[in-house]
C-alpha positions as a printed NumPy array, in Angstrom:
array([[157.275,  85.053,  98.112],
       [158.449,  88.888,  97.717],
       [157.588,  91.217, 100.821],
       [155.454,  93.483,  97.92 ],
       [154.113,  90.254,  96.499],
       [150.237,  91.032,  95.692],
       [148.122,  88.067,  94.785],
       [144.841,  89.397,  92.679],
       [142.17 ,  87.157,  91.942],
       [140.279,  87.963,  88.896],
       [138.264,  86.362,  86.634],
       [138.468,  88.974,  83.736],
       [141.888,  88.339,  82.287],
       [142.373,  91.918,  81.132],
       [141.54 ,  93.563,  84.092],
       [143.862,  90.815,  86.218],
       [147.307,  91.802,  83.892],
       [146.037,  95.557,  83.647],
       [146.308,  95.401,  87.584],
       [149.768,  93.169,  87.693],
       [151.086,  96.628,  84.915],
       [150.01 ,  98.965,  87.486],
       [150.984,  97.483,  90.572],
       [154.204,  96.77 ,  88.905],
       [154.702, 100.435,  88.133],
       [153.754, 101.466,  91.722],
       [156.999,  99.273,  92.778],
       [154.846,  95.654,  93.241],
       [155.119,  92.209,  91.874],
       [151.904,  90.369,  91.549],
       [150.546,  87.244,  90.551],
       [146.983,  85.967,  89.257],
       [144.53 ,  83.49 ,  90.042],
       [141.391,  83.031,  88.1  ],
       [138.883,  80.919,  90.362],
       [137.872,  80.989,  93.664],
       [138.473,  77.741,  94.837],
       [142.805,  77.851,  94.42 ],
       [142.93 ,  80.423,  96.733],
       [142.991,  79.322,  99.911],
       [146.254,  76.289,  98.895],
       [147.881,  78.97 ,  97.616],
       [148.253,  81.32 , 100.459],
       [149.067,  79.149, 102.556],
       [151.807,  77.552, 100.704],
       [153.005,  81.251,  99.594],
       [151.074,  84.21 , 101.594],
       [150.917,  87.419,  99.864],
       [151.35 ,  91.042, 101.739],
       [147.449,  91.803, 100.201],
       [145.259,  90.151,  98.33 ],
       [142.672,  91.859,  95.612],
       [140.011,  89.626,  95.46 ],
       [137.029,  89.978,  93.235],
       [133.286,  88.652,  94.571],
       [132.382,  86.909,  91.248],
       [134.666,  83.817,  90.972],
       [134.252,  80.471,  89.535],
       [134.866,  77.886,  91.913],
       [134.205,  79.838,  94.738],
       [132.664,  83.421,  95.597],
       [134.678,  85.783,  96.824],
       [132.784,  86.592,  99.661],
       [133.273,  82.517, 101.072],
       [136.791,  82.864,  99.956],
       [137.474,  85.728, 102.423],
       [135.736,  83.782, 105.35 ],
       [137.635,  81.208, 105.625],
       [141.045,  83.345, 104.917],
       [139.826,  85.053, 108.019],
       [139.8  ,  81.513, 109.644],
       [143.3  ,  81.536, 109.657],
       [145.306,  84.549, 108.691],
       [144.874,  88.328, 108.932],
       [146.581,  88.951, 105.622],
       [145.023,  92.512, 104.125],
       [141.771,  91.556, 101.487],
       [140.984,  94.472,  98.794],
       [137.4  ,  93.433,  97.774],
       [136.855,  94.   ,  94.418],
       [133.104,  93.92 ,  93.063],
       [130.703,  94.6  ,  90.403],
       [127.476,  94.375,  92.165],
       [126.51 ,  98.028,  92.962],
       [124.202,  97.508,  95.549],
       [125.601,  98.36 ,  99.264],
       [124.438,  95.611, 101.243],
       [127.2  ,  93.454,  98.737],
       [130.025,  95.757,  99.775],
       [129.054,  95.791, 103.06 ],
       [128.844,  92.014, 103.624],
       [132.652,  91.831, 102.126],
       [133.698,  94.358, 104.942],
       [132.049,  92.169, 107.755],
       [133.396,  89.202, 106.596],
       [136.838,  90.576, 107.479],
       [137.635,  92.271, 104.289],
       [139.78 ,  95.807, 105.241],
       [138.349,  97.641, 101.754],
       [136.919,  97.493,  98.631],
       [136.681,  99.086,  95.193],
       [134.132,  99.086,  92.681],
       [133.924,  98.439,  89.01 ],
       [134.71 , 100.104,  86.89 ],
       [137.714, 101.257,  88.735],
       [140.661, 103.753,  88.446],
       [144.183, 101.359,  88.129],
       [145.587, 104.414,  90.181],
       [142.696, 104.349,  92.312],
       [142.906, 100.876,  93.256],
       [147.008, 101.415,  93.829],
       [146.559, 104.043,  96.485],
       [143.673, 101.927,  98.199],
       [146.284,  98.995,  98.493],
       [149.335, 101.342,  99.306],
       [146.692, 102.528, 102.504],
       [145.764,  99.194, 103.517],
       [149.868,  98.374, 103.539],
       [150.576, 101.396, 105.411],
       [148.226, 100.231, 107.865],
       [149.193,  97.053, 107.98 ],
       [152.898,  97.1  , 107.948],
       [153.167, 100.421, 110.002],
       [156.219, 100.784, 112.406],
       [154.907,  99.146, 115.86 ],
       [155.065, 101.579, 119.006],
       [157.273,  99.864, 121.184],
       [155.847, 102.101, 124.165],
       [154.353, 100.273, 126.807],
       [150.911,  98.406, 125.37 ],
       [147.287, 100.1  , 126.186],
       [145.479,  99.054, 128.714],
       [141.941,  99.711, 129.748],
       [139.91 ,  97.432, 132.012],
       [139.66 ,  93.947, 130.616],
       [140.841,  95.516, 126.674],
       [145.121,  95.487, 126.191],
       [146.826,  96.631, 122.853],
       [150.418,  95.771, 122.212],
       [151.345,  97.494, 119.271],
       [154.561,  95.818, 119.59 ],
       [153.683,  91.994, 119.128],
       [150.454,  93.736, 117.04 ],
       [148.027,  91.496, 119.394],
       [144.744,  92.54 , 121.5  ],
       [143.018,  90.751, 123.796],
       [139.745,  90.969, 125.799],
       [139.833,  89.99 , 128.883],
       [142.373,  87.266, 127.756],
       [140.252,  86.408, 125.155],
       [142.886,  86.876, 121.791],
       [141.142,  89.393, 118.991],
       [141.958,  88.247, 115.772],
       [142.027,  91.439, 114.289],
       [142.142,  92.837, 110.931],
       [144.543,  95.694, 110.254],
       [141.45 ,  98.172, 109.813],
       [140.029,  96.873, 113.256],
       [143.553,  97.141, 115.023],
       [144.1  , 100.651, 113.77 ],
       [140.621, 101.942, 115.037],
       [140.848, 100.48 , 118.424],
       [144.205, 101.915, 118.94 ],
       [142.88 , 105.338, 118.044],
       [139.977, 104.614, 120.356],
       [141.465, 102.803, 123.429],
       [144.451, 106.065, 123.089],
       [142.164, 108.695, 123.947],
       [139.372, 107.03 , 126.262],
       [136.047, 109.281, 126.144],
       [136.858, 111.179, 123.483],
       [134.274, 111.37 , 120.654],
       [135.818, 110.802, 117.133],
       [133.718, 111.513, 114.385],
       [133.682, 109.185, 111.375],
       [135.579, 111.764, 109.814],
       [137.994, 111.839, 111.765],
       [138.675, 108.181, 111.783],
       [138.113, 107.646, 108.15 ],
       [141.71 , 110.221, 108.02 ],
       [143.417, 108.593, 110.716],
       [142.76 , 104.925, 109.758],
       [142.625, 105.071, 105.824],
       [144.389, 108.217, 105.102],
       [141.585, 108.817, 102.571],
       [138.305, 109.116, 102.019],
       [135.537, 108.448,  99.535],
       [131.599, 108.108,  99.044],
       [130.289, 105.72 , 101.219],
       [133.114, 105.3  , 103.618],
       [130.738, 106.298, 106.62 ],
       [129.267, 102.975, 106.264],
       [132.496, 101.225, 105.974],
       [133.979, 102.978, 109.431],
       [130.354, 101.962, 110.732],
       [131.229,  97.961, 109.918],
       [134.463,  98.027, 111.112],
       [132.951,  99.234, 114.536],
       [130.742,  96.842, 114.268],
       [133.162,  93.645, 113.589],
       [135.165,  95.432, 116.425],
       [132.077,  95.054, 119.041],
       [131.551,  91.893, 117.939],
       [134.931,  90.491, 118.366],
       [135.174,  91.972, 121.98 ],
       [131.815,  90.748, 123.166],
       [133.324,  87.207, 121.99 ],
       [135.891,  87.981, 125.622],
       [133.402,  90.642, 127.364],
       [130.137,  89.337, 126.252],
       [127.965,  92.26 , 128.481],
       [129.945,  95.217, 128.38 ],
       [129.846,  97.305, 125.65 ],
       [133.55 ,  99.727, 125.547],
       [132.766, 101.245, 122.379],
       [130.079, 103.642, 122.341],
       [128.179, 105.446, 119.932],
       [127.519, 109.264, 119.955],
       [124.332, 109.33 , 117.645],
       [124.949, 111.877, 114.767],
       [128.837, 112.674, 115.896],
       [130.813, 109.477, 115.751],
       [132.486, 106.875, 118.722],
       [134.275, 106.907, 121.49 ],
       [135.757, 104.289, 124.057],
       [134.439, 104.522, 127.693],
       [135.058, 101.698, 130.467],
       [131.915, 104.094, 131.912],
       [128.328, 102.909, 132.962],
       [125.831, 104.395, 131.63 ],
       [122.642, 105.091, 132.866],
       [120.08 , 103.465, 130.851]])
């Protein structure tokens, strides 16, 4: 498969080929699938760079499809969805999806969401020696963290935040700030997608440091990472 490749799975014929035109104009190739339920054979046999994957499938939901994608790979998931209520969005996102658009969509706008989620993803590793705090170690290099030796099976969105976290330990980021430095955009509602992230983050950790809690929240400001006790 093509380094560009992007698989979209779409139900909606017209909106599937009116995505392959636009990604194809932004540089990408791209393929379609049409149910749920072919995904998961198909990456494996040929793994995209991203995958756009709408919630409403036959076959299989979207949603399922992306938890058991995140049983085995890390590739970058675009959510795409027609449900407008939050909680939908938000499940997506904790089910290891790194963003998601709603219908009725931009083209363009969905482009630039998938060019950020590539930038992220296929950024230039820092080959400077990995980050390490207490039991938490980054290597940018071999794009692996661990937890105490526990592996994190990160996402690209999760990787990204840590790294911004773990580099500057007790400094408060708002969500801002992060929304900037991890998605190099931002848009309604993304407070609540930074705020999932963290939370997948916290979640993974505590799978390797199950009663310490590294990343903090600064109610009404943002995060930070801190090795610190706190009083309680």
């Amino acid at each position: 498969m093509a380094r560009n490749h992007i698989l979209i799975v779409e139900d909606e014929r017209k909106i599937a080929q009116l995505l392959v035109d636009y990604l194809a104009a932004a540089g990408f190739t791209a393929s379609c699938l049409y149910r749920g339920d072919q995904v998961l054979p198909h990456i494996k046999k040929d793994p995209p760079v991203l995958i756009l994957l709408d919630i409403m499938l036959p076959g299989m939901e979207g949603t399922e499809v992306c938890r058991e994608i995140r049983r085995f790979s890390s590739v970058p998931i675009v959510m795409i969805t027609a449900r407008v209520e939050e909680i939908d969005r938000i499940v997506g996102l904790e089910l290891g999806a790194d963003d998601y658009v709603c219908k009725p969509f931009s083209p363009r706008e969905v482009v630039a969401r998938v060019k950020a989620v590539l930038r992220r993803a296929c950024a230039e590793p820092d080959f400077s020696t990995p980050l390490e705090a207490g039991p938490i170690l980054l290597d940018e290099s071999r794009r692996e963290a661990s937890a105490a030796g526990h592996p994190l099976n990160l996402t690209p969105s999760e990787f990204g935040l840590l790294k911004i976290l773990m580099g500057q330990p007790g400094r408060v980021f708002s969500r801002s700030e992060l929304i900037d430095r991890v998605q190099g955009y931002a848009f309604d509602g993304y407070d609540r997608t930074i705020d999932t992230h963290i939370k997948n983050l916290r979640r993974k950790i505590a799978e390797g440091i199950p009663h310490r809690e590294v990343i903090r929240t600064v109610y009404g400001v943002g995060y930070k990472f801190s090795l610190e006790v706190e009083d309680r």
